[in-house]
N, C-alpha and C positions, 0 to 999 in steps of 0.2 A: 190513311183510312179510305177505304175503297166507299165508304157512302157520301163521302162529301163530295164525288164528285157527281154523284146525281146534282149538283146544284148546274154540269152542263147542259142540263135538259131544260132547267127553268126558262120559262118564255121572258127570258128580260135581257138587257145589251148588255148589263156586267152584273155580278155577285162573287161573293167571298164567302167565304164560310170556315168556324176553325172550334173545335171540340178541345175543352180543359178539363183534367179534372182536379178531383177536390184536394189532391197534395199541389198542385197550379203545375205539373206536369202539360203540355202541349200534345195530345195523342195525335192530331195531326189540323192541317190546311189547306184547303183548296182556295185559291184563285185569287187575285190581287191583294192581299191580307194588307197593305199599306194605302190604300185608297181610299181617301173620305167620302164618306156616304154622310145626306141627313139623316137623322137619325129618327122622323116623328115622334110618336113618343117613347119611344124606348127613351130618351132622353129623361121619362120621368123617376123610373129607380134611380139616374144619377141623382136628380135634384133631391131626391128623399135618402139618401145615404148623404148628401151634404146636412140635411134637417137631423138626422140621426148624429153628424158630428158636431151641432150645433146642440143637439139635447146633451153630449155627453162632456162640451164643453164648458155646461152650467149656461147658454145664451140665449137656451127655451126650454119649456117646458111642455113635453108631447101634450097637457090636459091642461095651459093654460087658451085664456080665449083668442083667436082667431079669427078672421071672416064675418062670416051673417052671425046677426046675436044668437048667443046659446053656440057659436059652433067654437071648436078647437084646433089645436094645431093635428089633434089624431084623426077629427073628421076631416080635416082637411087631406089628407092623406090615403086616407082610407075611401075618399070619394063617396060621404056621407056627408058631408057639410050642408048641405041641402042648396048647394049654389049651380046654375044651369053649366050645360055643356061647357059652351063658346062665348058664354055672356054674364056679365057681375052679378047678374039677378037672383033672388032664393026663389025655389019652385016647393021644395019642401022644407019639412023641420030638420034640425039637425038628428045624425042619427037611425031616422026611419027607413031613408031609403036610397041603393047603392047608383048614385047619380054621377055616371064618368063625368069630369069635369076638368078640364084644361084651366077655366077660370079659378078654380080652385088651387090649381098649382101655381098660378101667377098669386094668386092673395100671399100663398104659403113663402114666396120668392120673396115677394115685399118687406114680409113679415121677416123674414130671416136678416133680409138687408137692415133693415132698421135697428133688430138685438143686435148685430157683427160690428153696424158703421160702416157697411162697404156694399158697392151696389154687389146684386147674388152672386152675377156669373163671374165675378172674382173672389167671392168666398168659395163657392162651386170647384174654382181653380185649386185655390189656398186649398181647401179641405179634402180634395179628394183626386184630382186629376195631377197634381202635382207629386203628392206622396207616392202612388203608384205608378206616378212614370208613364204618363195617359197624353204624351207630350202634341199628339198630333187632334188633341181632342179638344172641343171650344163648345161653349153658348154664346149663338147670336143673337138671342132674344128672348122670346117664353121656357121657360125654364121646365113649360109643358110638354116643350116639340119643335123647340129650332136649335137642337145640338148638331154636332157632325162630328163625327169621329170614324176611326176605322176598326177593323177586323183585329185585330196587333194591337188595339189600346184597350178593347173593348174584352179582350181575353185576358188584360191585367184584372180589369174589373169583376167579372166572373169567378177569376181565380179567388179574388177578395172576399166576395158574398158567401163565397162555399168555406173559406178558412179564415175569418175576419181578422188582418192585423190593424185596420184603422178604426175598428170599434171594438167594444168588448163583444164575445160573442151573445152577453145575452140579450145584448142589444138586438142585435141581427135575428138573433131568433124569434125576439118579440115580431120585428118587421114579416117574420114569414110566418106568423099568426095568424089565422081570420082576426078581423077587427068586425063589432057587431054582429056575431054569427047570425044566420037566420036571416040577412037582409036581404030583398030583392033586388031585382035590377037588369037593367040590359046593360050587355058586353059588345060592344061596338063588331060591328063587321060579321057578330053570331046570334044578334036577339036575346028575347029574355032570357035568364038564368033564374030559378027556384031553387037554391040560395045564388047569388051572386056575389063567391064569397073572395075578400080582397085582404091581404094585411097592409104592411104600412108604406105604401108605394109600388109595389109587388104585385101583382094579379097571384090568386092560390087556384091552382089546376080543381083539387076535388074532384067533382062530377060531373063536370060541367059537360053539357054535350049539347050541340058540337063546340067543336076546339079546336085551335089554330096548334096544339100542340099532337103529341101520337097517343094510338089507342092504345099502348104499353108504357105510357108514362106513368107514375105514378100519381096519387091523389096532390102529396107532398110538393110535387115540381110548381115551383113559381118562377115570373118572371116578368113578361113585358112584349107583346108587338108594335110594330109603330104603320102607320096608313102610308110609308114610305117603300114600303116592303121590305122591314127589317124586323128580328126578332133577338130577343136571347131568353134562353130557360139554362135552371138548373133543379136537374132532380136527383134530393138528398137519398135516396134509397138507391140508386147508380150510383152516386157519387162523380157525377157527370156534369159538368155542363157544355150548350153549343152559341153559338154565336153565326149568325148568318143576315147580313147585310145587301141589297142590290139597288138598283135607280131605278125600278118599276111600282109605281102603286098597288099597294095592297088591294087586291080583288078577287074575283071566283080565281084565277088560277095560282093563287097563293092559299087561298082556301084547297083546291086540292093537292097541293104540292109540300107542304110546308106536312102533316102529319104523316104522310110516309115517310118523307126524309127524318122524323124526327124517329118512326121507329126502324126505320134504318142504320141507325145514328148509334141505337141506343143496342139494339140485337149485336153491334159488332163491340161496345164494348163490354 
């Protein structure tokens, strides 16, 4: 695919980048596709596809309690739990308002470890990195944002989301539900959003403007960037998704790079 290689242009020392679609066909790959990258948070749809094979293996339950009183295992998810960014504290009620939160995904890690018996980033393995063959792919730590993985593992995963064989699909499709419609909230790296609407570890595109994704995306495309300057989307109206990893922090020129490539991406196939 001739748009992937605009990722030679990217202002960064290395990137990859590789487009699947939704039969997990490979349409194509530009640039070191075996090369671990951190993964910031993109790392979090891993850890909520582990939580999602953890609800379907009967060892949670999405709506029981979790975290700050009154919160769940689906505000936790949903980044409604009302627990701060980077810190165990509640700022709000559960619920009310769409509060990214890293802290929230370590409670959610905890929480999992404890229903399994096993610390996360080995259920993490067991449940989801193992079955798809995700062999070069590891959690060193928050289950929020210290994964690494590559371009080649991270294309199993997407193939996954788009045709779920490790969940049922109506699992998956709850996860790329809004959770809480109507909530507010800021989107890191783009300011507030009126709704700031997220499903269940997922970001959901909607309307959000601006976006780290393209202005021919669909409403439907969800997915995930990470402050590493890494992303993946997949949007169910293409039947597409991309994958695109580098060693550059996310900043204004991933803000202007990252939505043309993506409808670059999307016009070829």
């Amino acid at each position: 695919m001739q748009s992937l290689a605009l990722i030679e242009n990217w202002p960064v020392p290395t990137a990859a980048a590789a487009v699947v679609r939704a039969d997990g066909t490979v349409s194509g790959t530009h640039g070191p596709t075996d090369h671990r990258f951190p993964l910031a948070s993109v790392t979090k749809p891993l850890a909520a596809y582990a939580a999602l094979v953890a609800y379907e293996e009967g060892a949670i339950e999405l709506d029981e309690p979790a975290g700050p009183e009154g919160s769940t295992v689906r505000h936790l998810l949903a980044h409604t739990s009302g627990l701060a960014f980077d810190e165990h504290r509640t700022t709000s009620e559960p619920g009310t308002r769409r509060l990214y939160s890293n802290a929230g995904f370590e409670v959610l890690g905890d929480h999992i470890a404890k229903a399994a018996d096993m610390p996360f980033a080995e259920y993490l393995r067991q449940a989801v990195f193992e079955p798809l063959g995700m062999t070069s792919t590891t959690l060193d730590g928050s289950p929020a944002k210290d994964g690494v993985s590559t371009v080649d593992d991270l294309v199993r995963f997407a193939a996954e989301v788009q045709a779920p064989r490790l969940l049922d699909p109506r699992t998956v499709a709850e996860a790329m539900t809004v959770q809480y419609p109507g909530t507010k909230g800021v989107l890191p790296g783009y300011g507030h959003q009126n709704p700031n609407d997220w499903g269940l570890g997922f970001e959901i595109r909607d309307h959000k403007s601006p976006h780290w994704t393209g202005s021919s995306s669909s409403p439907r495309t969800f997915g995930h960037f990470g402050q590493s300057g890494t992303f993946l989307w997949a949007d169910p109206d293409a039947r597409v998704a991309c994958v695109a990893l580098t060693d550059r922090a996310f900043g204004p020129w991933a803000a202007e790079v990252w939505p043309a490539f993506t409808d670059a991406v999307l016009a070829e196939v």
